[in-house]
C-alpha positions as CSV (number, residue, x, y, z in Angstrom):
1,X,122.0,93.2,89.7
2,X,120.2,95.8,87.9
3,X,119.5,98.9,90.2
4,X,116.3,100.7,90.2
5,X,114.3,103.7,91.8
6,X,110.8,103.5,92.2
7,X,109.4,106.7,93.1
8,X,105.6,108.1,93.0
9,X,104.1,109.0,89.9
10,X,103.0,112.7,89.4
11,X,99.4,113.3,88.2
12,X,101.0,114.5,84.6
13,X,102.5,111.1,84.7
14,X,99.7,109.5,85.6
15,X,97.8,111.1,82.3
16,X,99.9,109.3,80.2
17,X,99.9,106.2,81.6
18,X,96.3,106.8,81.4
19,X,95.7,107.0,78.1
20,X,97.6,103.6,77.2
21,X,96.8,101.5,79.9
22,X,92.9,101.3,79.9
23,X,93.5,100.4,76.2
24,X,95.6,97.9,77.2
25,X,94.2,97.2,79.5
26,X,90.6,96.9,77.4
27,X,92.2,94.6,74.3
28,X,93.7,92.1,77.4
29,X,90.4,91.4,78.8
30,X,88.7,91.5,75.1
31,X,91.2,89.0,74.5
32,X,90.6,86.5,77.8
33,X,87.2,87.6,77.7
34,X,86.3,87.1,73.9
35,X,84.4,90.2,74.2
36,X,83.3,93.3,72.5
37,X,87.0,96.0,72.8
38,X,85.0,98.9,72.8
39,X,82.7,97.4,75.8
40,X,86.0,96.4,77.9
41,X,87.1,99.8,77.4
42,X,84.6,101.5,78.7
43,X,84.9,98.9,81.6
44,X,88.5,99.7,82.0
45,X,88.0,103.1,82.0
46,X,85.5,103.4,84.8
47,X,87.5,101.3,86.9
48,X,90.6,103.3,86.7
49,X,87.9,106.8,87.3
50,X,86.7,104.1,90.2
51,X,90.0,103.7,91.9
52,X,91.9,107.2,91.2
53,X,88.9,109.3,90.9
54,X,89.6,112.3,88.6
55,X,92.8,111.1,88.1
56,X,94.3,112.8,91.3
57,X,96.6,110.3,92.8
58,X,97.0,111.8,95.9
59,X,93.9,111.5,96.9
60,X,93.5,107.7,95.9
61,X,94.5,104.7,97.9
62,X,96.4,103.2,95.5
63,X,100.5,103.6,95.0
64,X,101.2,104.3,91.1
65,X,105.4,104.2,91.3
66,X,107.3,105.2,88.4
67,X,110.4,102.8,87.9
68,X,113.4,104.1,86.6
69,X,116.9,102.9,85.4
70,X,119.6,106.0,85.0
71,X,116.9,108.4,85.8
72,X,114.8,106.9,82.5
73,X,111.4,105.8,83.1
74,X,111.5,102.7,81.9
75,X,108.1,101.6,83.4
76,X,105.3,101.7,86.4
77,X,104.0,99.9,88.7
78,X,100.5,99.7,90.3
79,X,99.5,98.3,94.0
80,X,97.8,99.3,96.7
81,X,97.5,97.5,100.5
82,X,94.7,95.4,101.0
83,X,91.7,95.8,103.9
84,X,94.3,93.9,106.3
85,X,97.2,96.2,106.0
86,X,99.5,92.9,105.6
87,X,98.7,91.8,102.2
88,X,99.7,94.6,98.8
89,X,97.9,93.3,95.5
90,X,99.5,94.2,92.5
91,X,97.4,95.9,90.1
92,X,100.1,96.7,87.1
93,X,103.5,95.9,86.3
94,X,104.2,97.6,83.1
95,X,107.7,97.9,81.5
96,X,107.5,99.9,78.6
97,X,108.3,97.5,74.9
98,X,112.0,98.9,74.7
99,X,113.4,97.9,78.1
100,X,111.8,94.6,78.1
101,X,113.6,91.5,78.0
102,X,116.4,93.0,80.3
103,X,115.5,91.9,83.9
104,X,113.7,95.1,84.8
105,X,110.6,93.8,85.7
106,X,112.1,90.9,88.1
107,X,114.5,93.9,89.6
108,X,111.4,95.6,90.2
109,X,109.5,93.0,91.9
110,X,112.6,92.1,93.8
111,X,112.8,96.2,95.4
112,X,108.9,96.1,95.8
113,X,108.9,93.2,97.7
114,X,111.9,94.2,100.2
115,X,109.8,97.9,100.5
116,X,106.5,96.2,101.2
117,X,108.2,93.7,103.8
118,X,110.0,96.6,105.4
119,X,106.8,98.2,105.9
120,X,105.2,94.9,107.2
121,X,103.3,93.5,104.7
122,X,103.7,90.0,104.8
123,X,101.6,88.7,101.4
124,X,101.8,89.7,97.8
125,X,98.7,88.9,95.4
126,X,98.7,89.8,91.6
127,X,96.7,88.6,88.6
128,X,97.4,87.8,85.3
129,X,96.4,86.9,82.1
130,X,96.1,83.1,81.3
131,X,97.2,84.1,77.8
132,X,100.2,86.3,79.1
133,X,102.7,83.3,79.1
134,X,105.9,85.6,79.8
135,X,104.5,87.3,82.6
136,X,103.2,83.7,84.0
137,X,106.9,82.3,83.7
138,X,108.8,85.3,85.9
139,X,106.2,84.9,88.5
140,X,106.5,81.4,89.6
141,X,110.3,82.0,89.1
142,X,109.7,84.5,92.0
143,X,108.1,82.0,94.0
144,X,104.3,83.3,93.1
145,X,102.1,80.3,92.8
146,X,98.4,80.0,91.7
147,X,95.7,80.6,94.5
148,X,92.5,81.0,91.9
149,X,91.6,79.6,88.3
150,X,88.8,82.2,87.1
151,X,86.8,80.3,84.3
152,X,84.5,82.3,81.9
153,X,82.0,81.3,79.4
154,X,80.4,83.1,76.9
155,X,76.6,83.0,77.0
156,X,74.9,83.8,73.1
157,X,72.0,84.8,72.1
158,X,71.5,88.3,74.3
């Protein structure tokens, strides 16, 4: 079993993750989307400015954990507890390129979910890109399972 910490991200951190993240963020929804990159981006990055305003994570609701093997960041990962205080949605698991493939991001689901049920959440909900075929393929191997199909069509002419 690969061992992990997951500790909170510092603001510094959080810059950096910043700066890649709405772009990547951006090109993924271009992608599902079929739309304009520059328009997602500006999307993504007044959602992020939305959520952690200013980029101060310690005034934000949201928990932005830095995940690390032999003290290395080796990625992050994004939640925050829903209105019910039983149910943590997922917003980002990221593992950065060169520690993929290694079982990082199941260990890292696997200590989330023993925190969050220590803690009494009782419900995990993430999304993902239909597109994102890997990412689709650990989840239901955890035992995630599809609740929504969202369906988009692209309307011409405006």
């Amino acid at each position: 079993m690969v061992e992990l910490t997951l500790r909170p991200l510092s603001n510094e951190e959080y810059a950096h993750y910043y700066e890649f993240a709405v772009k990547l963020l951006a090109d993924e929804e271009a992608k599902a989307y079929n739309d304009d990159p520059l328009e997602r981006y500006r999307s993504s990055a007044r959602a992020f400015e939305k959520l952690i305003p200013k980029g101060d994570l310690e005034s934000s609701a949201q928990y932005l954990l830095a995940i690390e093997h032999d003290r290395i960041v080796i990625g992050i990962v994004w939640y925050e507890l829903l209105g019910d205080h039983a149910t943590a949605y997922i917003r980002d698991l990221f593992i950065y390129e060169e520690f993929r493939r290694h079982g990082y991001a199941r260990a890292t689901l696997e200590k989330l979910e023993r925190i969050l049920r220590q803690t009494g959440i009782r419900r995990i909900i993430l999304n993902v890109f239909n597109h994102n075929k890997t990412a689709k393929k650990l989840y239901r191997s955890m035992g995630y399972s599809r609740s929504l199909i969202q369906m988009v069509k692209k309307l011409g002419g405006m």
